[in-house]
Each structure stands twice: as C-alpha cells, then as structure tokens.
N, C-alpha and C positions, 0 to 999 in steps of 0.2 A: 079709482082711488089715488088720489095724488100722497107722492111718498117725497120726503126731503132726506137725502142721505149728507152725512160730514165727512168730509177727510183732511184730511194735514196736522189734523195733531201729533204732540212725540213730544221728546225731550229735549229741551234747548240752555244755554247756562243765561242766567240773568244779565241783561243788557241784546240779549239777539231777537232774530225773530222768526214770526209764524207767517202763513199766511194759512187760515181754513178758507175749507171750500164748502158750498152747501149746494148741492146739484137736485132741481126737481123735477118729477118725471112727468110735469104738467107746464102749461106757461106760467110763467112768473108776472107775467105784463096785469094778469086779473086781480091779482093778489090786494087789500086794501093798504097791509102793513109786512113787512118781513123785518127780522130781526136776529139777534142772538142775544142770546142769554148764558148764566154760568151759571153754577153749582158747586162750590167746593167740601169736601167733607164737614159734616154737621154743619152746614148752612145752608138755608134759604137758596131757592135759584132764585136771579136778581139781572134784571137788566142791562145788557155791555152796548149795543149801539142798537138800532131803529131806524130803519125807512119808510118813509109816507111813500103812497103810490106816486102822488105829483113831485116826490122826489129828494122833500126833507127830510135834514137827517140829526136823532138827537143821541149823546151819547151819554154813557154815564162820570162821571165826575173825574174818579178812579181810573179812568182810559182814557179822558179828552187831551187831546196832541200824541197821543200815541199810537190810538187804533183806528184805524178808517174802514168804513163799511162800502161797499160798493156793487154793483151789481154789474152784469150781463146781460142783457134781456134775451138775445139771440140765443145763447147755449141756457137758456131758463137757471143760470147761476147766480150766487151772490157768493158775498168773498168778504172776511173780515181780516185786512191785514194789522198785524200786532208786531210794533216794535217799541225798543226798548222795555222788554219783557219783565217782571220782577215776580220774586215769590210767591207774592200773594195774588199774582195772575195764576197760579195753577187750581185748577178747576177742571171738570168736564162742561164743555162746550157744547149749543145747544142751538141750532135752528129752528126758526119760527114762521109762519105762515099765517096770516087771517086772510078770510075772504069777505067781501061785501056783506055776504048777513052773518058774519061773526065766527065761523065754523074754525076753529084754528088745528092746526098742523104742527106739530114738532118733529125733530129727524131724534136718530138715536143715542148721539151723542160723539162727542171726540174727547177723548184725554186730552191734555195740556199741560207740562210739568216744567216747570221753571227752576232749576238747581244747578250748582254746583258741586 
C-alpha cells in the first residue's frame, strides 16, 4: 500500500516562505501524475501545481511565479516550494498521486498559515 506523507507546514508572516515535503513509501518514478492541492476553510480543495510523469508542469494561476513543484526521484519525494506567501495561501495542503490506470493516492495533509 503506497502512503504519501507531508511535512513542513507551520506558521510563516506574509511575504516568507515554505518549502513542503511529500515523502512516498513506494517509487514515485511509476506515478502518471503527482500534485498538490489545498483546501482552505469552507472551500473546495483545488489545484496548486501538477506534474506529468514526462515531466510537465502546470500551476494554478493564484501561485504562478511563486510556487515551484519539483521532485526527487531517488528519495521517492516531491517538494512544493512557496515564496512570497500571502493570506489567502493558508490552507491545508495535500499531496497527490495517480497511477497508470487511475488509482489515486492522497497523503493527510499539512497546515499552512500565513499571518501576521
């Protein structure tokens, strides 16, 4: 059973930054698509950045020039760094996994809170 765990969320003031981490206990090399997604109180989770297995990367509107997706392949990680952070970046954060015939994976979440 492949598990996706997060870490590095916390508390940051607006303008700084994160980096999460999404660590899987399987290869990530097989994966079709990995991602992260958010979720902020009384909203919809909703898409933050996306990677194609061949290595595209699409992000959402709301984070492009700020947040970069990137992976690992050796330590089976991906990494979503977040700078210049703003309020309405706070959310719980959410890794994502599909496989080949569709089976997807999420990890369990990381806070993320953006204040001062």
């Amino acid at each position: 059973q492949v598990q996706l765990v997060e870490s590095g969320g916390g508390l940051v003031q607006p303008g700084g930054s994160l980096r999460l981490s999404c660590a899987v206990s399987g290869s990530i090399f097989g994966f079709n698509a990995m991602a992260w997604y958010r979720q902020a109180p009384g909203q919809q989770r909703e898409l933050v950045a996306r990677s194609l297995r061949w290595g595209s990367r699409i992000y959402a509107d709301s984070v492009k020039g700020r947040f970069t997706f990137s992976r690992d392949n050796a330590k089976n990680t991906v990494y979503l760094q977040m700078n210049s952070l703003k309020p309405e970046d706070t959310a719980v954060y959410y890794c994502y996994a599909e496989q080949p015939d569709g089976y997807e994976y999420w990890g369990q979440g990381t806070q993320v809170t953006v204040s001062s």
